[in-house]
N, C-alpha and C positions, 0 to 999 in steps of 0.2 A: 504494500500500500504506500503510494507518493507520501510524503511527508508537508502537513496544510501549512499554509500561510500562516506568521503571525499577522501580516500585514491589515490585514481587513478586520480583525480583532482591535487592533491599536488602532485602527482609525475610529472604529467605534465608541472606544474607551472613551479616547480624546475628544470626540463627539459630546458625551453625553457628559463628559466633565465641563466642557467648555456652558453648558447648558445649563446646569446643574449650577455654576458657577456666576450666571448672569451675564456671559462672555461673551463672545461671536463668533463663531468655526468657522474658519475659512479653509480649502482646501486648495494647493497648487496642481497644478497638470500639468505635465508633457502632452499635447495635442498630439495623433497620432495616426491613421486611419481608422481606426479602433471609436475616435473619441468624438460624441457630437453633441457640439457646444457651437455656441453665434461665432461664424470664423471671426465676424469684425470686431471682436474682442480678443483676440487670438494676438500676442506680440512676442517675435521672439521664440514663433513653436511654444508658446504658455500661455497660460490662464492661472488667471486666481479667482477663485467663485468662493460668495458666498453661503455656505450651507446649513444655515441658522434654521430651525423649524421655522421662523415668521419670515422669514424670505423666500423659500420653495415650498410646493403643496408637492404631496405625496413623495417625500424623500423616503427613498429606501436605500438602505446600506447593507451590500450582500456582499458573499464571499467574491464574487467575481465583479460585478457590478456597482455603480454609484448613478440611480438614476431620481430623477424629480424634472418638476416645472416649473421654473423661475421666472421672473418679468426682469427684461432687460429694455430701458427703455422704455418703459411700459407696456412693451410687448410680450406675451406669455412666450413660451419658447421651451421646448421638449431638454432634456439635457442628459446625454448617457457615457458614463465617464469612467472605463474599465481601472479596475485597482491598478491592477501594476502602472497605469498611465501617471497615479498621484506619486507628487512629489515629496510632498508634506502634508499636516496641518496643525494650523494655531489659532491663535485666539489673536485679535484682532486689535485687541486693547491694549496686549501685554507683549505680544509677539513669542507667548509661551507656547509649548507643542513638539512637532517632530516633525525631521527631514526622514527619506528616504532615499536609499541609492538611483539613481537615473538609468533608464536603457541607455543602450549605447546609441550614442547619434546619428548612426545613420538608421534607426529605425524612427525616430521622430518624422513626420509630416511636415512641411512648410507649409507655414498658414499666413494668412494677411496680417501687418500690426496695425495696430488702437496706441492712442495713446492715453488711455482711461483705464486700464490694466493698472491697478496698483501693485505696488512691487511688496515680496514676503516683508513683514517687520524686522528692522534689528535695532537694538539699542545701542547707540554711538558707534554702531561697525560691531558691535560683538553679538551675534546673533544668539539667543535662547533657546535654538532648538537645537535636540540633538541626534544624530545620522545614525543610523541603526544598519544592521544586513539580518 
């Protein structure tokens, strides 16, 4: 039997602490073929999304999947965002949370840039998250 992911465990953790906490989940992405989000948010082959209960309707967090409805825009917008695609997630306030390792770059998708893409938090340069395998 393959051996599971922790990865989709921690993202939930940190989900429901960020939550739990008063905070805001945000989660980073590697765009991908895989991955479908508004490209014109797309900068960089990234995304940063918000993944707060009161920001997308019907978020589910599954072992393979991160899918929900989010308004961008004020547009509603479908959004399906495979695990290994996430980069991290944190909290929005504190820039508390977790990195994760990257695919390798030539599996990333080129996508259009935004310049509305907020960038992951760090404090004075010293980032709060920490990179796991």
């Amino acid at each position: 039997m393959a051996e599971k992911s922790t990865k989709p465990y921690l993202i939930r953790a940190l989900h429901e602490w960020c939550s739990d906490s008063g905070l805001t989940p945000y989660i980073s992405v590697q765009v991908n073929a895989a991955t479908r989000v508004p490209a014109e948010y797309v900068k960089n082959g990234e995304i940063v999304l918000n993944v707060a209960y009161d920001a997308t309707h019907r978020l589910t967090i599954g072992n393979d999947l991160i899918q929900f409805a989010a308004r961008f825009n004020g547009v509603s917008r479908e959004c399906s965002v495979p695990i290994e695609a996430v980069t991290g997630i944190f909290a929005k306030e504190n820039g508390q949370g977790m990195l994760f390792p990257r695919e390798a770059a030539g599996e990333a998708a080129s996508a259009p840039t935004s310049p509305d893409t907020p960038p992951a938090p760090t404090n004075g340069g010293k980032p709060k998250l920490q990179i796991i395998k």
